[in-house]
PARO-297881 format. One record per residue: residue in three letters; x, z, y of N, C-alpha, C in turn. Coordinates in steps of 0.2 Angstrom, whole numbers, padded with zeros to 4 digits, always signed. Atoms other than C-alpha are relative to their C-alpha. Layout:
! residues N
alaXZYXZYXZY;...
//
This chain:
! residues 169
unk+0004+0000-0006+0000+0000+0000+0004+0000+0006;unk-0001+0004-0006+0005-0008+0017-0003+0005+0006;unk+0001-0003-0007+0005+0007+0033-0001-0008+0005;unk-0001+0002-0006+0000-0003+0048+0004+0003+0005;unk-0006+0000-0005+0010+0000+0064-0005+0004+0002;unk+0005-0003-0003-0007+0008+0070+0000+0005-0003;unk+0000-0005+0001-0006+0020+0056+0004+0004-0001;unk-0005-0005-0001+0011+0025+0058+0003+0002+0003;unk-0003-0002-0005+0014+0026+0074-0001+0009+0000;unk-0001-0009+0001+0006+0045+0073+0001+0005-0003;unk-0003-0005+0003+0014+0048+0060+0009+0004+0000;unk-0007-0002-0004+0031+0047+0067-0001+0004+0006;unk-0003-0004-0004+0029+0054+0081-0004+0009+0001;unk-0001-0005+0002+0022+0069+0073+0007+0004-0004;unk-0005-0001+0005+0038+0069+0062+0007+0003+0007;unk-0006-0003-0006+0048+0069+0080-0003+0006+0004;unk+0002-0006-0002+0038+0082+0087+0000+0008-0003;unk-0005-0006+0007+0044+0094+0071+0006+0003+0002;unk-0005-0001+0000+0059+0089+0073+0003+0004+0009;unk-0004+0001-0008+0061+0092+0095-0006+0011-0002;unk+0003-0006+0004+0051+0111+0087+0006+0004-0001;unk-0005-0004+0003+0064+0115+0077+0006+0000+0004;unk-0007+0002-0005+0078+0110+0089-0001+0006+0004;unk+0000-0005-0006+0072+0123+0102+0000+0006-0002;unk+0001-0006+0002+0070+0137+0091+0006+0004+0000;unk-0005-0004+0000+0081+0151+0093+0003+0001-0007;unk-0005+0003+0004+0096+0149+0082+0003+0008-0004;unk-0001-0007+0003+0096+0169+0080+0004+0004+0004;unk-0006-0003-0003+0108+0183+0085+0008-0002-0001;unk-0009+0000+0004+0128+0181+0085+0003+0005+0001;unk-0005-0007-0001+0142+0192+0088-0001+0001+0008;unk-0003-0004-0008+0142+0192+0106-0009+0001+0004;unk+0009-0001-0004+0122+0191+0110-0002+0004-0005;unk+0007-0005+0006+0117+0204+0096+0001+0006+0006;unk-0001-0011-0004+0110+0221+0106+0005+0005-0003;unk-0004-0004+0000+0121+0233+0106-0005+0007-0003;unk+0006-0005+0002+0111+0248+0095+0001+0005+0007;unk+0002-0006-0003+0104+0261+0107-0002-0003+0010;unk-0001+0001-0006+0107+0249+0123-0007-0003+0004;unk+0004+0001-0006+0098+0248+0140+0001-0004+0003;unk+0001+0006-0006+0094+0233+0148-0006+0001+0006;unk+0004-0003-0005+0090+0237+0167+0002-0007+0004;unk+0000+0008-0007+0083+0223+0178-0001+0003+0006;unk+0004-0002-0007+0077+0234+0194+0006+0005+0002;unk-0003-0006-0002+0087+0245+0202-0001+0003+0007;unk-0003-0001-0006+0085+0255+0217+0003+0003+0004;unk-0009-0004-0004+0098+0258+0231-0004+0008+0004;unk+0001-0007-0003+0099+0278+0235-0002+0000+0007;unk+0000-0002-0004+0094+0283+0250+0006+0001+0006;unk-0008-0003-0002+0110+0283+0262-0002+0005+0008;unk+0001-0007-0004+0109+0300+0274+0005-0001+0005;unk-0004-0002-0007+0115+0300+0291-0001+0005+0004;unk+0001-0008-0005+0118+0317+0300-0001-0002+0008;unk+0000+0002-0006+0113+0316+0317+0006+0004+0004;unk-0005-0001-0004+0126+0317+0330+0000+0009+0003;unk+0000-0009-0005+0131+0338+0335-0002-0003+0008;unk+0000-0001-0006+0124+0344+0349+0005+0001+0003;unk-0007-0004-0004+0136+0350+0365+0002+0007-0004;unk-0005-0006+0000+0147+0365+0359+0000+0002-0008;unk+0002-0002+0009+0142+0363+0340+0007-0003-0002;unk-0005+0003+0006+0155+0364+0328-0002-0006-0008;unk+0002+0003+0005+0154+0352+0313+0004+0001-0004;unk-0005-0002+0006+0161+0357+0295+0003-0006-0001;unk-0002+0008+0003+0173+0347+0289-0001-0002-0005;unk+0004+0004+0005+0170+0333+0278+0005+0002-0008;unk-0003+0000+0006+0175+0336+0258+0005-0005-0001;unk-0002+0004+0004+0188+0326+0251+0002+0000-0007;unk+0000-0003+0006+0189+0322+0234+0006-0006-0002;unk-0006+0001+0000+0206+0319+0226+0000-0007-0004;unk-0002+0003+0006+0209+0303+0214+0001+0004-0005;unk-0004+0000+0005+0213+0306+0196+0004-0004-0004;unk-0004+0004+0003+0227+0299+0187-0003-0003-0008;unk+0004+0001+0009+0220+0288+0169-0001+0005-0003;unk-0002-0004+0007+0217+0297+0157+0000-0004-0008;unk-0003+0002+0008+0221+0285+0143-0009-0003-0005;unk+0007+0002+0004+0199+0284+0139+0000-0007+0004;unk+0004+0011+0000+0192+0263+0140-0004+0001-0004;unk+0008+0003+0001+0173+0259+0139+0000-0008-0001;unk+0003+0007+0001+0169+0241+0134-0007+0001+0004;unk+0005+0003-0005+0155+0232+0146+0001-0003-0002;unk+0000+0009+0001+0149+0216+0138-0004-0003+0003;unk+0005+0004-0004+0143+0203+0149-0001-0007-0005;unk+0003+0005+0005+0130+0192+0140-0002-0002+0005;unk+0003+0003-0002+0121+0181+0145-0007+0001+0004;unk+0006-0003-0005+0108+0187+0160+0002+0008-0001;unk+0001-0008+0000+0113+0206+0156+0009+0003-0002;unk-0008-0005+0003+0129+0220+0153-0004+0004-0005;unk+0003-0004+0009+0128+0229+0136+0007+0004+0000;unk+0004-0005+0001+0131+0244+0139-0001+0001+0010;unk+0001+0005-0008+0122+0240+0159+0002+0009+0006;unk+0000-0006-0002+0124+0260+0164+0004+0006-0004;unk-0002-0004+0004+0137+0272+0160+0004+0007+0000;unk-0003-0006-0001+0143+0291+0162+0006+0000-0003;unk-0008-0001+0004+0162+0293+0160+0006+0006+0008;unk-0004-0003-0003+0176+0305+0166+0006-0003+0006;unk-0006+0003-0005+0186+0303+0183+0009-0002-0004;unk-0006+0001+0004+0201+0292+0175-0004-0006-0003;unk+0004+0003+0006+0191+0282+0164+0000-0008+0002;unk+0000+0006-0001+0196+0263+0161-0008-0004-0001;unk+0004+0003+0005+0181+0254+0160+0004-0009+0001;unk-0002+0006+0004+0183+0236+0151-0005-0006+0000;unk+0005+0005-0001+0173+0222+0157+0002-0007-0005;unk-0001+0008+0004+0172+0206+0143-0004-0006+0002;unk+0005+0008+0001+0163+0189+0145+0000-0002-0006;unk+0003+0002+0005+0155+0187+0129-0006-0005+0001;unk+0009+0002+0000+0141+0177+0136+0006-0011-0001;unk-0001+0006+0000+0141+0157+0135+0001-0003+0010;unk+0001+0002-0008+0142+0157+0156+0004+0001+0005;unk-0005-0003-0004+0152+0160+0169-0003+0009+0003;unk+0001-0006-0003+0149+0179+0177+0006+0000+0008;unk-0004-0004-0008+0156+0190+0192-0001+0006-0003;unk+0004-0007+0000+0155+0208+0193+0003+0004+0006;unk-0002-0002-0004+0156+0213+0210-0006+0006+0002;unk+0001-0007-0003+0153+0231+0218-0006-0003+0006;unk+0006+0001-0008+0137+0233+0229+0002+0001+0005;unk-0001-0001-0010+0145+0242+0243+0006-0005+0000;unk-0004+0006-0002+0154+0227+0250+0010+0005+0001;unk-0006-0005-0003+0167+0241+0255+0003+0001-0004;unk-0004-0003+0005+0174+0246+0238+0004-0009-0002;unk-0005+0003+0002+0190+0237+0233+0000-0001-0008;unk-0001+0001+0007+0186+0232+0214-0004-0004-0001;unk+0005+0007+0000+0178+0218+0207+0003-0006-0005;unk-0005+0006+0004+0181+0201+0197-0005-0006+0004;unk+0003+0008-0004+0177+0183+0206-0004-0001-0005;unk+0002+0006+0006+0168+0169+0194+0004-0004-0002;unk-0007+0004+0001+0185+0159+0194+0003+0003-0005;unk-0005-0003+0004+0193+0174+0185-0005+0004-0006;unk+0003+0000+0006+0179+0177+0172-0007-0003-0003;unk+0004+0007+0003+0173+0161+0163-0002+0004-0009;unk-0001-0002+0008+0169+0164+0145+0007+0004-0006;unk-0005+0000+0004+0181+0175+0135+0006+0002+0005;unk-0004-0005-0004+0190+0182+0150-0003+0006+0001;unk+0000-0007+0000+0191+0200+0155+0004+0004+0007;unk-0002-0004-0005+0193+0213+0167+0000+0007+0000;unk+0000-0008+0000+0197+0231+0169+0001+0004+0006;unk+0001-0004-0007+0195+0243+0183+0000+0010-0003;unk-0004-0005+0002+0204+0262+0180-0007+0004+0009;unk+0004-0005-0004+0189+0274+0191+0002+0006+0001;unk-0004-0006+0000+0199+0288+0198-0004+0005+0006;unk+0002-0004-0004+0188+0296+0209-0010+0000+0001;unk+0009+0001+0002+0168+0303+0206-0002-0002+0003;unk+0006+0003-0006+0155+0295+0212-0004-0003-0004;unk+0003+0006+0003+0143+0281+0208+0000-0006+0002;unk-0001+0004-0003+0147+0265+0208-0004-0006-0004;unk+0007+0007+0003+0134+0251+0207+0003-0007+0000;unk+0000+0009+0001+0136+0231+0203-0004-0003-0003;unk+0007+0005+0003+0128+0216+0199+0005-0006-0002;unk-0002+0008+0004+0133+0196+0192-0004-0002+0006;unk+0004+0003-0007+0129+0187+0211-0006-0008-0007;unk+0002+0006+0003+0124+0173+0198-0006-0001-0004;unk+0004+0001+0003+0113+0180+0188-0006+0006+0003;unk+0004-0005-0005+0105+0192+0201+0003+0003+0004;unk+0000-0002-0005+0105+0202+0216+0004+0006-0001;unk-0004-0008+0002+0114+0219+0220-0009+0003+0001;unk+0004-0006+0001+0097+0227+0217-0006-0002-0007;unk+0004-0001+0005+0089+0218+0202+0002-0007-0005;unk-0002+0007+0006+0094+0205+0187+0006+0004-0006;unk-0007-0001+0004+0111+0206+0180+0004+0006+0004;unk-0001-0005-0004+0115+0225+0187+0003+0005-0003;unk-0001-0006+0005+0124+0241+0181+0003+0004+0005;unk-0002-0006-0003+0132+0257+0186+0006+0003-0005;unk-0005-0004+0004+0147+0267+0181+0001+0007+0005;unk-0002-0008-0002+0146+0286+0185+0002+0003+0000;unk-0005-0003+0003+0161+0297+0185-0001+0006+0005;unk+0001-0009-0001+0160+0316+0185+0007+0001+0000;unk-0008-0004-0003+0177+0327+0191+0001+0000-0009;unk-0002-0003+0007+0186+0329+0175-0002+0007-0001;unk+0003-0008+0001+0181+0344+0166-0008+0000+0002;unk+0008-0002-0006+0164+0345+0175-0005-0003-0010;
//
């Protein structure tokens, strides 16, 4: 038996519509997009509150301001894996010293630039393409927030934080 053209055109382009199906379907987890157990992926963040003392009155004293000292390494490193749209592990508490270890495991280029424009650390997009890396040694407590300008904003997308408490503390 002899298909006509008529009765096989919809048969074909049921066969390529299978096939443009199967082609889209996700290919699964691999080694560098599988979640990390326990991990938190944070799309929103928002920025603290920033507190300005009003200027002293005439004859008022003002205490002096704290300073808080650097600490030298301590020898601990955190991994930060940047996939693709997100950091794994995207929020992380570590002791003043503490290396952390930014990878580009995604398939993209990234950044990982500090919200406050004023801190000195950071990686461009030039200096982490796939499979490049970056480390930054946090010597002094605080909290320090960033984002991927590429794959979001400093307040929502691709975002995380790195917390360091006074050693000991």
């Amino acid at each position: 038996m002899r298909l006509s053209n008529c009765a096989l055109a919809p048969l074909l382009c049921g066969v390529a519509g299978l096939i443009c199906l199967a082609a889209c379907a996700s290919d699964g987890p691999d080694a560098y997009s599988a979640p990390m157990q326990d991990a938190v992926v944070t799309t929103e963040r928002v920025l603290p509150p920033t507190t300005l003392l009003p200027p002293p009155e005439p004859g008022e004293t003002v205490p002096p301001s704290t300073t808080i000292a650097p600490v030298a390494p301590n020898g601990e490193v955190l991994q930060v894996r940047s996939l693709d749209n997100s950091y794994r592990l995207p929020d992380v508490e570590v002791s003043a010293g503490t290396e952390i270890w930014w990878t580009n495991n995604g398939r993209n280029d990234h950044n990982v630039l500090p919200v406050n424009d004023d801190e000195a650390w950071g990686v461009n997009t030039e200096n982490f393409t796939p499979g490049d890396e970056y480390r930054h040694v946090f010597d002094t407590p605080g909290t320090y927030l960033y984002y991927c300008s590429i794959h979001g904003t400093k307040t929502a997308g691709m975002i995380g934080s790195v917390t360091v408490s006074a050693t000991g503390a």
